[in-house]
C-alpha positions, 0 to 999 in steps of 0.5 A: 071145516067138516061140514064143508067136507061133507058137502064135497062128498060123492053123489048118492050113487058113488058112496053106495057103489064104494061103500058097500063092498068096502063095508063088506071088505072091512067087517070080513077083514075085522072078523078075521083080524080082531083089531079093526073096529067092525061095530064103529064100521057098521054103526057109521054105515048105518048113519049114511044110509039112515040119511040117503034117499033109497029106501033099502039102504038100511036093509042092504048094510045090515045084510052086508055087515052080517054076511061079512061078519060071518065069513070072517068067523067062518075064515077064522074058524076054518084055519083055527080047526087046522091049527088043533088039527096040526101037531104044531098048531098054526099062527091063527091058532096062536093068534086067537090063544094069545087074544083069550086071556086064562080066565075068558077061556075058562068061563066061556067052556063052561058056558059053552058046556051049558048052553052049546052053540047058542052062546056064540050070539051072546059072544058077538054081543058083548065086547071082546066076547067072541074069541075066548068063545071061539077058542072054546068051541076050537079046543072043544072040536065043535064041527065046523058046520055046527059052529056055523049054525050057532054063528049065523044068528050070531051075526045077525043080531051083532049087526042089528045091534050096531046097526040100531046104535047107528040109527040112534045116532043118527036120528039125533043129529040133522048132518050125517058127520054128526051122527057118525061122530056119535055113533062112533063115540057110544060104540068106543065106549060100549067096547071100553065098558067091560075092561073099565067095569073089571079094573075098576072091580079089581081095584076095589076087591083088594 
């Protein structure tokens, strides 16, 4: 049946002209809204390209997956600072307190303290890591131009490393369905490890 379905799809041309701005449209959209899984996005972006003929294909998702990324944190962030500016605050700024559980917070100021606007590329990195840092930087009145410095290689490594998990996936299956299938299933399980690794060491400490 899938297979089937692949051999209907678009010529080369159509899926890059709907693909890209949708790729842009829905990692922006994940940045500001975290509930869209943009890593899964980026990864089956990345399998399509691996299989299609044009040589920048690779090149052009990562750099759409990344600036998209970063508009998205610049967005948030933006309406974030207004919120702390605000006497009584904002929905977005309520929006990103509520998605930092106590003790995230708490670690990434201290991290945050220690290493600056550096830790923001580690906070793209790991699973649910961008928020409690973000806050962080929010309730810290970090400049927003600072906070774009540290975001933009933030980014760029976020969308390498999902990007080369798409490649992985890929190159170990010959129908691009397949890739994407794999692709999609080693990120849910990349993005489910940390609150597997936590209750499972809940569990145990008591």
């Amino acid at each position: 049946m899938i297979p089937q379905v692949v051999g209907q799809l678009p010529p080369e041309s159509t899926q890059q002209a709907v693909g890209y701005p949708s790729l842009f449209l829905l990692v922006a959209l994940g940045a500001l809204v975290p509930v869209v899984p943009t890593g899964a996005l980026v990864s089956s972006a990345a399998v399509v390209a691996l299989h299609q003929s044009s040589p920048f294909a690779l090149l052009i998702v990562f750099v759409v997956a990344s600036a998209a990324a970063f508009l998205g944190d610049i967005c948030l962030y933006w309406l974030g600072r207004r919120g702390v500016r605000s006497k009584n605050g904002s929905k977005w700024l309520r929006a990103i307190r509520d998605r930092a559980a106590p003790e995230r917070l708490a670690q990434a100021q201290q991290k945050l303290d220690e290493n600056g606007a550096t830790v923001l590329v580690l906070s793209r990195l790991v699973p649910a890591g961008r928020i409690p840092v973000m806050l962080a930087c929010l309730l810290g009145r970090m400049p927003l131009r600072r906070f774009a410095r540290g975001d933009v290689p933030a980014c760029l490594a976020w969308a390498a490393t999902y990007q080369l998990i798409g490649i992985l996936g890929g190159s170990l299956f010959p129908e691009p369905w397949q890739g994407v299938v794999a692709a999609v299933g080693l990120t849910v399980l990349i993005s489910a490890a940390p609150a597997m690794w936590r209750r499972t060491r809940a569990r145990f400490s008591h």
